[in-house]
TORDRENTOR-537587 format. One record per residue (C-alpha): residue in three letters; x, z, y; residue number from 1. Coordinates in steps of 0.1 Angstrom, whole numbers, plus 5000, padded with zeros to 4 digits. Layout:
N
R, resn, X, Z, Y, resi
R, ALA, X, Z, Y, NUM
...
***
This chain:
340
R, resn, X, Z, Y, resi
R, UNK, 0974, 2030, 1554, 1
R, UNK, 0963, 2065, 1545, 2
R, UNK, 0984, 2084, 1572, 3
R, UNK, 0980, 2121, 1551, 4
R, UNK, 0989, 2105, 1523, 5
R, UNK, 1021, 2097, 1537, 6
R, UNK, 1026, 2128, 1554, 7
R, UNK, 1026, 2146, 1518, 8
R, UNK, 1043, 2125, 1501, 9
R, UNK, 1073, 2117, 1523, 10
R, UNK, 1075, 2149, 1547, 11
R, UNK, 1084, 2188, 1546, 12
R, UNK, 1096, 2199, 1510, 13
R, UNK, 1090, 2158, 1500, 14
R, UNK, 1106, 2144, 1524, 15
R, UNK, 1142, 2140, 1505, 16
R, UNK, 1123, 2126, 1467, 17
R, UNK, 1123, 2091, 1465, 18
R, UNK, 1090, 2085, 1442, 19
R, UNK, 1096, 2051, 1429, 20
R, UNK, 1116, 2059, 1392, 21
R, UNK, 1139, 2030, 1393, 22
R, UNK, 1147, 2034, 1428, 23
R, UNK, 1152, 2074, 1423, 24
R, UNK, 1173, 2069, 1392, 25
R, UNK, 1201, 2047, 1415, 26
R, UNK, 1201, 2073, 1442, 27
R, UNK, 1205, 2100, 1415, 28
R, UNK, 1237, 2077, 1404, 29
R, UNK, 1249, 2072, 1439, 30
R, UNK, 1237, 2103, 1461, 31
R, UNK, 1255, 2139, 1454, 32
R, UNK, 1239, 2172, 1450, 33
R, UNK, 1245, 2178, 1482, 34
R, UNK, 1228, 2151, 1501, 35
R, UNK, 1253, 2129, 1510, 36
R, UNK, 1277, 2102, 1500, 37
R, UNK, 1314, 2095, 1512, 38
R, UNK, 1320, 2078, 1541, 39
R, UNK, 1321, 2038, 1533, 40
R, UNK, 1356, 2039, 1555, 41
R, UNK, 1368, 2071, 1538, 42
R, UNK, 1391, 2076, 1514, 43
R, UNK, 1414, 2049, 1493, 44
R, UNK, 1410, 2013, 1495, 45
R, UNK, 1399, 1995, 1460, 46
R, UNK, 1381, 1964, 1455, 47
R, UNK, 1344, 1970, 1456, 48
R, UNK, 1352, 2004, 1459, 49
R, UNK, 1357, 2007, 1422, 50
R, UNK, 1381, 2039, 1410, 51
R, UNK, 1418, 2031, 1413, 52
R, UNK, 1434, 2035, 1379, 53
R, UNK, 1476, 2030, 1380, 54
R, UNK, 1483, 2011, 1347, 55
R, UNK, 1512, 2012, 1327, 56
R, UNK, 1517, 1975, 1317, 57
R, UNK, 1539, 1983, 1291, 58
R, UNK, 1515, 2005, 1272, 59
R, UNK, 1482, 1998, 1291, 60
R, UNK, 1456, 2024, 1289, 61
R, UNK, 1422, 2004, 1293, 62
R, UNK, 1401, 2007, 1264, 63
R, UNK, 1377, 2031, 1277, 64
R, UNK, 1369, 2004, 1306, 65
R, UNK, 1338, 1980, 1305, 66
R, UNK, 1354, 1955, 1333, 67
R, UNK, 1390, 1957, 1349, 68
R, UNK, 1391, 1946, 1388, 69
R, UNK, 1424, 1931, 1394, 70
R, UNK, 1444, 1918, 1424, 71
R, UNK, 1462, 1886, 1418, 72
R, UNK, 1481, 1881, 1454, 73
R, UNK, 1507, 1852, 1450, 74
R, UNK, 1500, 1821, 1465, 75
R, UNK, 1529, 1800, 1456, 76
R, UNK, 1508, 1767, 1445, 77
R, UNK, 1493, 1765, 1477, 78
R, UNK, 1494, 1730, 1500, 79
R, UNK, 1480, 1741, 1533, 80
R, UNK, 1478, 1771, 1550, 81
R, UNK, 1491, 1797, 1531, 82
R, UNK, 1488, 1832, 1534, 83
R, UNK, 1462, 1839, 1503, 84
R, UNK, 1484, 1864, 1492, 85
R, UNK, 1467, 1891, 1514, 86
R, UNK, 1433, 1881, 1501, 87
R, UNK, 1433, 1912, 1474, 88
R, UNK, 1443, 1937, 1500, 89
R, UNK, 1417, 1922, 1525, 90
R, UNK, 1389, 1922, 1495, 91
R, UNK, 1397, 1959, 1491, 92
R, UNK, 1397, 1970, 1528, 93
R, UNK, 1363, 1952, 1529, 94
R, UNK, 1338, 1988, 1530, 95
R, UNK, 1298, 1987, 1524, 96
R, UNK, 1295, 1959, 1489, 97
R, UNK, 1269, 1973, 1471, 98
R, UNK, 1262, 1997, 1455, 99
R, UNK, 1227, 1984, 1445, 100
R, UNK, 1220, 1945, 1441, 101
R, UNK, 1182, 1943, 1452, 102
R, UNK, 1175, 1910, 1438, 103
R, UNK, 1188, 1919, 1403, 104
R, UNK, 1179, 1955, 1408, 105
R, UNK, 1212, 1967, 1392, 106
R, UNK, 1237, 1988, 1403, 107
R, UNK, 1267, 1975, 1382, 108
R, UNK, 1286, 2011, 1386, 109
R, UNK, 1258, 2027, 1371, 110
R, UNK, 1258, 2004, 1346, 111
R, UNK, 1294, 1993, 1340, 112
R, UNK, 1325, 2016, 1334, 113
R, UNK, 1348, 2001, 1363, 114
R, UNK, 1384, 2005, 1379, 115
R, UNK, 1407, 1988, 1401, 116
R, UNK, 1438, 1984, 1381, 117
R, UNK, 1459, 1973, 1410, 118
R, UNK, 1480, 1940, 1408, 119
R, UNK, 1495, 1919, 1387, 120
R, UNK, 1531, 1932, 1383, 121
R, UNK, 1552, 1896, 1394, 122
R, UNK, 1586, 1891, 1384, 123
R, UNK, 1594, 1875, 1416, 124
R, UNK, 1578, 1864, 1444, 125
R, UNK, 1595, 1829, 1442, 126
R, UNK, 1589, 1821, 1409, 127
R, UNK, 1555, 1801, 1407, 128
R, UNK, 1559, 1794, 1365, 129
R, UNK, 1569, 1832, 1361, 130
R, UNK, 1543, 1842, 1376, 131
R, UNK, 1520, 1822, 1358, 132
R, UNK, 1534, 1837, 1328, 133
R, UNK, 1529, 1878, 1339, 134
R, UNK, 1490, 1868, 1352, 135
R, UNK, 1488, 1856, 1317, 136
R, UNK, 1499, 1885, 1301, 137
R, UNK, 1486, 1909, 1321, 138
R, UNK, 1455, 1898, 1316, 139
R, UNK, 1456, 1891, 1280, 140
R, UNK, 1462, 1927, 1278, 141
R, UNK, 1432, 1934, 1296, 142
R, UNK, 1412, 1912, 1274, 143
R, UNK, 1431, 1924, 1241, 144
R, UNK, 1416, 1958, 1250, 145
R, UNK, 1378, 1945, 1251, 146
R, UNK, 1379, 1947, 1289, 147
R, UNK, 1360, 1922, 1312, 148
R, UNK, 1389, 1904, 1338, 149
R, UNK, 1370, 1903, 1378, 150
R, UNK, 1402, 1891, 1396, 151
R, UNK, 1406, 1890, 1435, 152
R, UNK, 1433, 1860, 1443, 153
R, UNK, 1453, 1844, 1457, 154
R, UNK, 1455, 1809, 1452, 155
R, UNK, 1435, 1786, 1426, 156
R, UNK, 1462, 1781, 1405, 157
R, UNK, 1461, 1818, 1392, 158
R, UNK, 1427, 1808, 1370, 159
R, UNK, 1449, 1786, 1348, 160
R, UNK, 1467, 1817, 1337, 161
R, UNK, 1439, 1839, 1332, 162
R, UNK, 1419, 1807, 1310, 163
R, UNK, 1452, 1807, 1293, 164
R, UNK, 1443, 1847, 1280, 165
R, UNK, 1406, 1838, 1276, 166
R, UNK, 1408, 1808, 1261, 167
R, UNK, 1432, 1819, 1230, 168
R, UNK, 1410, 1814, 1202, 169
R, UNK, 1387, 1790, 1216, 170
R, UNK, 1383, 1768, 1248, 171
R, UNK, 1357, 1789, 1272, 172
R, UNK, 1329, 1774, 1299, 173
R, UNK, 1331, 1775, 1326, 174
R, UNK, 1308, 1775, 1363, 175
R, UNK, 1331, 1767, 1390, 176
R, UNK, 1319, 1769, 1427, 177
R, UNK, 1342, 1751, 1454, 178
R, UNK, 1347, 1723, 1480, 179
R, UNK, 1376, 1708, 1452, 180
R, UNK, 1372, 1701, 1413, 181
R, UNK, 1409, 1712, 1412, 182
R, UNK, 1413, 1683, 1385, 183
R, UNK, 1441, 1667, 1404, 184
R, UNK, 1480, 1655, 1392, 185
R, UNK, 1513, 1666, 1400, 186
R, UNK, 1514, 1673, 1438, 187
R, UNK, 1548, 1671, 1452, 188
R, UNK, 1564, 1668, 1416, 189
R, UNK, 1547, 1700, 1405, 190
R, UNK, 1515, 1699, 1380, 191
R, UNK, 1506, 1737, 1387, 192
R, UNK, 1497, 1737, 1423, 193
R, UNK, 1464, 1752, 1430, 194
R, UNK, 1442, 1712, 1436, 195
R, UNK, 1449, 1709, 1395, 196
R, UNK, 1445, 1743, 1373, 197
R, UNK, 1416, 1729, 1353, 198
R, UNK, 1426, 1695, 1344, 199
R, UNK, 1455, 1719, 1332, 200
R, UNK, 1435, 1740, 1313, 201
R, UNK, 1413, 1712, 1295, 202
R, UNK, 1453, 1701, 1285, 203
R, UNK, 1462, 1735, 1274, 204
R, UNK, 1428, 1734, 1253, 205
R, UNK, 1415, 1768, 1265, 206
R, UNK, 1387, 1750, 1292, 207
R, UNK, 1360, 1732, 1278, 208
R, UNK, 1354, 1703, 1300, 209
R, UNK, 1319, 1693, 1282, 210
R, UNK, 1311, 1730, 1289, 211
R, UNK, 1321, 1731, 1326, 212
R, UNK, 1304, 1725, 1356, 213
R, UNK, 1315, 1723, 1390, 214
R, UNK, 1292, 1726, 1419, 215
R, UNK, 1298, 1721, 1461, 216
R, UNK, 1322, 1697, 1455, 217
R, UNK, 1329, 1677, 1487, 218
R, UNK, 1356, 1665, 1514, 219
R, UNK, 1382, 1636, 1515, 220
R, UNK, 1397, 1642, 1481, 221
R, UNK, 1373, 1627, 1461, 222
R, UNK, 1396, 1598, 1443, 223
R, UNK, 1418, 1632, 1431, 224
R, UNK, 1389, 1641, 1407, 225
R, UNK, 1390, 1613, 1380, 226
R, UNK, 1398, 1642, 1357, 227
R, UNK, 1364, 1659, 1361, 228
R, UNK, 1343, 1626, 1355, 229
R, UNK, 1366, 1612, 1324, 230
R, UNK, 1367, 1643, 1305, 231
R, UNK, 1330, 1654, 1307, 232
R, UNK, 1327, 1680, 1330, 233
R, UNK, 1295, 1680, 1351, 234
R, UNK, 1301, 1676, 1391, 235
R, UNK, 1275, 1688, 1416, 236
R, UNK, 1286, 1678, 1448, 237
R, UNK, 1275, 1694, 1479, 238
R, UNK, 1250, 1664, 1493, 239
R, UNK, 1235, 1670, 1456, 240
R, UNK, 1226, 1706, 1468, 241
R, UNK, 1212, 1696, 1502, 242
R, UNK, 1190, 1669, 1482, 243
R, UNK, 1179, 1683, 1456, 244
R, UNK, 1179, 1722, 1464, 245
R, UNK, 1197, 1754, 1449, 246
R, UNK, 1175, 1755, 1417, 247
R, UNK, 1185, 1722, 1407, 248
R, UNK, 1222, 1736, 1403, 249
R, UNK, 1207, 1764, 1386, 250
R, UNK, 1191, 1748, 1362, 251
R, UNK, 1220, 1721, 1357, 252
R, UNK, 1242, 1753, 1351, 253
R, UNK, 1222, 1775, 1324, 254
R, UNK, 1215, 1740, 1303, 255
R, UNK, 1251, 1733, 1306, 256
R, UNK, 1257, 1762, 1291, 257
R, UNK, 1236, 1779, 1271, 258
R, UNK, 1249, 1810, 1256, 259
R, UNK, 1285, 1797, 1252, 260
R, UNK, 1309, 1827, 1266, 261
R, UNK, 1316, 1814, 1304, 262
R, UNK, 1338, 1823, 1330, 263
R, UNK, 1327, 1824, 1367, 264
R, UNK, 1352, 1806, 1391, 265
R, UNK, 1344, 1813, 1424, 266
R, UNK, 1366, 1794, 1457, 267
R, UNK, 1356, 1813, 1493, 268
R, UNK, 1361, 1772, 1508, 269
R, UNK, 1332, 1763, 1487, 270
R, UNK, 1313, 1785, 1517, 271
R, UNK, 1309, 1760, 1548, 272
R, UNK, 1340, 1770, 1575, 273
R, UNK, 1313, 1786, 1596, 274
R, UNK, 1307, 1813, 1570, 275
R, UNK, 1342, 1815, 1557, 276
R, UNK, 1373, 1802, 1583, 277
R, UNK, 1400, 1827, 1563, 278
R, UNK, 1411, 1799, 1539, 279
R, UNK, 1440, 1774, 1533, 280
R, UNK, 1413, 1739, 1527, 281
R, UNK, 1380, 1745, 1548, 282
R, UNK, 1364, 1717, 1541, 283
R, UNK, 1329, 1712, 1564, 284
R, UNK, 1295, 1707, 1550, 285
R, UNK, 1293, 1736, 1527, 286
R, UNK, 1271, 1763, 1509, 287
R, UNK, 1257, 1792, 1529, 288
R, UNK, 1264, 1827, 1522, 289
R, UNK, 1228, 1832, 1513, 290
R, UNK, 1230, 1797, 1495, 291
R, UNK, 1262, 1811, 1474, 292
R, UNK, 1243, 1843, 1464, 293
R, UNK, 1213, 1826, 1452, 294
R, UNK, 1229, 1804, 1431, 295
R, UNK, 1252, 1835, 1416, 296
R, UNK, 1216, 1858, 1412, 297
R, UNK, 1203, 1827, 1396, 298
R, UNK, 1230, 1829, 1367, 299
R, UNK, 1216, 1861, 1357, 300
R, UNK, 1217, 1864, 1319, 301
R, UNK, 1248, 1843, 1310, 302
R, UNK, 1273, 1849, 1285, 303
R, UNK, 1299, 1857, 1317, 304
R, UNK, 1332, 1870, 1303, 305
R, UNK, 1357, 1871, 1334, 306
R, UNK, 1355, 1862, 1371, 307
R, UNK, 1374, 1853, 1400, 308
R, UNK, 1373, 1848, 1437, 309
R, UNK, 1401, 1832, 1451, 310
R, UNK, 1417, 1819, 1480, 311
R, UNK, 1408, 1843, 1508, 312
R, UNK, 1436, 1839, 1535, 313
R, UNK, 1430, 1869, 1559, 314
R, UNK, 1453, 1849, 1589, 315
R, UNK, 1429, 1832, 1593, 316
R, UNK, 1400, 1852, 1594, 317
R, UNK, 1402, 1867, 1631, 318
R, UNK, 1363, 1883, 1623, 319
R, UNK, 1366, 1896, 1584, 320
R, UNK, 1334, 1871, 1577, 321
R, UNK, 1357, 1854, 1549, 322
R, UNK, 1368, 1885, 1536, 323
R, UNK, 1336, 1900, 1538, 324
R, UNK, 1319, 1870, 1521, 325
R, UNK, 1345, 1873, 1494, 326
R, UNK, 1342, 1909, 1487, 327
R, UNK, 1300, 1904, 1485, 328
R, UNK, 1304, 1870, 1460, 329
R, UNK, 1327, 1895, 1437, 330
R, UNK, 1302, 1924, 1439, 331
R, UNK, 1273, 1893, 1428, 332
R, UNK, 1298, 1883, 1398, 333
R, UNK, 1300, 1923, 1386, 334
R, UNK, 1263, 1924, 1392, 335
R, UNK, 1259, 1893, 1366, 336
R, UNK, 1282, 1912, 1342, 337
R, UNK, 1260, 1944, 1347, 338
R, UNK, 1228, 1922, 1340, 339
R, UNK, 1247, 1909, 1306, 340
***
């Protein structure tokens, strides 16, 4: 260490220049003239601290937009603990997500022209198919204007309605990280609870099951998930992880596939209870946080067309890890749409 050398570069009329040129240029993008940058508690709540944009749904204005971050709170199709309603507004009261992903080096606002949108406009909050049908629609707008969907649910259920939009013209992939393949039958005489969206989807023909691949799959509900293994989909169950290592679901992921447009499906109970305790199914024996974001960094370069995480339930979440764990996997999922 060449102590003078220091001294001039990083003291007196230096001391404020950051040198490095990749470095300086995300510090130009998120440090104002003046020095400083707003308060992470300051100010208006949005998810990932995104600008708030209030949408007219009836004539939607988001065509300027690169990627539209949108709360879907219902949680109607649950069959535990409810209460995942409040996972948006938890996401969005969640302060310090990014900017900068250090392992990417992105900064996806710098990068990405983002806004909160706010929620989906519901009917009712009683009606689960309704619902279903304005999540559709809503986001079929969204994606009608060329705009990337990151959603913050709410229960699982609400990804069969935003496939639904996605999947229009042709079936999408699909990488689905969660304790549950969410392949199941009718529950309780109703086939859109939130343990069956996908098998729903392949139905629907807007989910490729060849294409998808679910990964920390795991629990007592195994003989639920005949779905998954008859129509093709690829199941990585948690044990497979601890065996064989992150990388191995890495790898199965990216030559599953390929460049086929994919949509990122992300449930906070695929994090071990220990990380993340705020949800309706914990299920023990999960991913770590730092397992969840390597896998998620390790996706870098897919085709990635729309997100989600889902199933926050604040009630239950007496520290804000879950929350806080939730609001860091969506940052990860923009950072992947930055990197594309």
């Amino acid at each position: 260490m060449d102590l003078e050398l220091l001294k001039t570069q990083f003291s007196g009329t230096n001391e404020d220049i950051i040198h490095d040129e990749h470095f300086h240029a995300v510090a130009e993008g998120v440090i104002n003239k003046s020095g400083t940058r707003q308060a992470a508690y300051a100010g208006f709540p949005t998810l990932l601290d995104a600008p708030a944009r209030v949408v007219d749904w009836d004539k939607p204005q988001l065509d300027d937009l690169d990627v539209a971050l949108l709360g879907i709170p219902m949680d109607l199709a649950i069959s535990n603990r409810n209460g995942c309603r409040f996972g948006p507004r938890a996401l969005r009261a969640i302060e310090r997500i990014g900017p900068y992903n250090h392992v990417l080096r992105v900064a996806p606002k710098m990068k990405l022209n983002i806004a909160d949108v706010g929620d989906v406009p519901f009917r009712s909050r009683y009606d689960l198919e309704g619902n279903h049908q304005d999540i559709e629609q809503t986001v079929a707008r969204i994606v009608k204007a060329g705009v990337m969907p990151l959603s913050a649910g709410g229960d699982h259920s609400v990804s069969l309605p935003v496939l639904r939009a996605l999947g229009q013209d042709q079936p999408v992939a699909m990488i689905h990280i969660d304790a549950h393949c969410d392949t199941g039958g009718p529950y309780d005489n109703c086939r859109f609870h939130h343990g069956g969206p996908f098998r729903q989807a392949v139905l629907d023909g807007v989910l490729d099951p060849q294409k998808t691949i679910q990964i920390g799959i795991r629990g007592a509900s195994e003989y639920l998930w005949e779905f998954s293994h008859q129509s093709g989909m690829t199941v990585i169950h948690a044990e497979d992880i601890q065996q064989h290592g992150i990388e191995f679901a890495i790898a199965k992921a990216r030559q599953l596939i390929g460049d086929h447009p994919v949509y990122l499906s992300f449930d906070i109970d695929s994090l071990d209870p220990a990380f993340a305790p705020g949800t309706g199914t914990p299920e023990i024996g999960g991913l770590t946080t730092r397992e969840a974001q390597a896998l998620l960094r390790g996706l870098a370069g897919i085709n990635i067309i729309g997100g989600d995480v889902v199933e926050v339930s604040p009630a239950y979440d007496a520290t804000t890890n879950t929350a806080q764990a939730g609001a860091q996997m969506m940052f990860e999922i923009l950072s992947l749409m930055a990197v594309k």
